[in-house]
TITORGU-511705 format. One line per 4 residues: for each residue x, y, z of C-alpha. Coordinates in nm, 2 decimals, m for minus. Layout:
N
X,Y,Z; ...
//
This chain:
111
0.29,m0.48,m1.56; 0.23,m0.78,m1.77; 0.06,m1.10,m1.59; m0.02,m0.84,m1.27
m0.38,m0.89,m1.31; m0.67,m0.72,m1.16; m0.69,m0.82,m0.77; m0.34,m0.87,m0.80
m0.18,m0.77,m0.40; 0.08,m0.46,m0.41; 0.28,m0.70,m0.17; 0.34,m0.93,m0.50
0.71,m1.02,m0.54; 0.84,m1.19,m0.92; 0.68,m1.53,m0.95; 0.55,m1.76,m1.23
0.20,m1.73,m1.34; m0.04,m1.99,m1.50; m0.15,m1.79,m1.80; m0.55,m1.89,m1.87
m0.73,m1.96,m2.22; m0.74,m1.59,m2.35; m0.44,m1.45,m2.28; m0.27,m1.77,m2.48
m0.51,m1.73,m2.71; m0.44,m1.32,m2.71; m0.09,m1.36,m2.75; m0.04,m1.67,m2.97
m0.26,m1.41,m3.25; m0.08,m1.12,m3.16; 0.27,m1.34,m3.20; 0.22,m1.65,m3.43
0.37,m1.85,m3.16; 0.29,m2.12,m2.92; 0.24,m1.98,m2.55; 0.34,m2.16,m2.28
0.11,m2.29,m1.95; 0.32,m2.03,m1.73; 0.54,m1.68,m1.78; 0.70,m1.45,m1.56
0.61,m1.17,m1.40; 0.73,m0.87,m1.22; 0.55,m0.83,m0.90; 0.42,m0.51,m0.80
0.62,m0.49,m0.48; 0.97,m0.59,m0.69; 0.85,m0.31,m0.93; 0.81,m0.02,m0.67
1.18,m0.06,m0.56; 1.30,0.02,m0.85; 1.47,0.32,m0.87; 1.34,0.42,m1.21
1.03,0.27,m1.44; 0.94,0.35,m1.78; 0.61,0.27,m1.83; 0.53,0.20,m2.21
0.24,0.14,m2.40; 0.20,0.09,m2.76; m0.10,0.09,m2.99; m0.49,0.09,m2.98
m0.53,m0.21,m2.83; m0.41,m0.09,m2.51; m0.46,0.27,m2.53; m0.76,0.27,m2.34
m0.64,0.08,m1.98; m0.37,0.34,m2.07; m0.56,0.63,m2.01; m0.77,0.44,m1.74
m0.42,0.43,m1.57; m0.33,0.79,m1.67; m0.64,0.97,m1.49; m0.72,0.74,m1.23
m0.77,0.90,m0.92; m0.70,0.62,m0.69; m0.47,0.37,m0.65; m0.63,0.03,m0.65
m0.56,m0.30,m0.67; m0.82,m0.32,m0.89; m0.61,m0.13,m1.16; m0.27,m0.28,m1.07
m0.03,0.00,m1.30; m0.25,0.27,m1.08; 0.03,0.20,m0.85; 0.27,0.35,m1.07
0.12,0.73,m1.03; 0.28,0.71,m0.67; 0.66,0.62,m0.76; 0.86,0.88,m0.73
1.04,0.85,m1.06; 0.76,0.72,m1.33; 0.77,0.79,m1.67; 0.42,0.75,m1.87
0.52,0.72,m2.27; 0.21,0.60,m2.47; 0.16,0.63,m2.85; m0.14,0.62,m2.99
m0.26,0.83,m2.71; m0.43,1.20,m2.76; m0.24,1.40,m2.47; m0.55,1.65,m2.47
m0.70,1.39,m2.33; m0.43,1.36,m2.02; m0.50,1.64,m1.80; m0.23,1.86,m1.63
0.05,1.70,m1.36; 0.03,1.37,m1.50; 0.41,1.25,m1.67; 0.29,1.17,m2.05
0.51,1.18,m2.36; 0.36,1.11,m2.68; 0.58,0.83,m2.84
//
């Protein structure tokens, strides 16, 4: 779901994306690397016709939009992985995550 930010359309195909100040900023600390102006994304529409998605999440840093995603009730643009609780074949994995906190019916494996 990288570079599908909130707002982001569900019609969304792959495309390049200008990435702003933080997330260069984000990712240059994370990585120790420059970051470029722009970076690829999968759109949301080109993700849905897959025929299989893994969904993983790794760490604290994330582990909160994680469970955000995990017990949303709707599916909103908003909150562009929501989309993901509606394909048919979705696998959640987080780590880092506390699976008491994922309530029943929702695909979580504890990495």
């Amino acid at each position: 779901m990288g570079f599908n930010f909130p707002g982001v359309s569900f019609d969304s195909v792959s495309r390049l994306v200008r990435l702003n100040g933080n997330i260069k900023k984000v990712n240059k600390k994370l990585t120790g690397f420059e970051i470029p102006e722009y970076g690829v994304t999968i759109g949301i529409k080109t993700e849905m016709e897959s025929k299989e998605i893994v969904f993983i999440v790794s760490g604290k840093r994330k582990a909160e939009i994680f469970k955000k995603v995990i017990m949303s009730k709707k599916v909103t643009p908003k909150l562009p992985a929501s989309v993901l609780k509606i394909h048919p074949n979705c696998h959640f994995i987080g780590s880092g995550q506390n699976p008491a906190e994922v309530p029943r019916g929702n695909r979580l494996r504890r990495g």
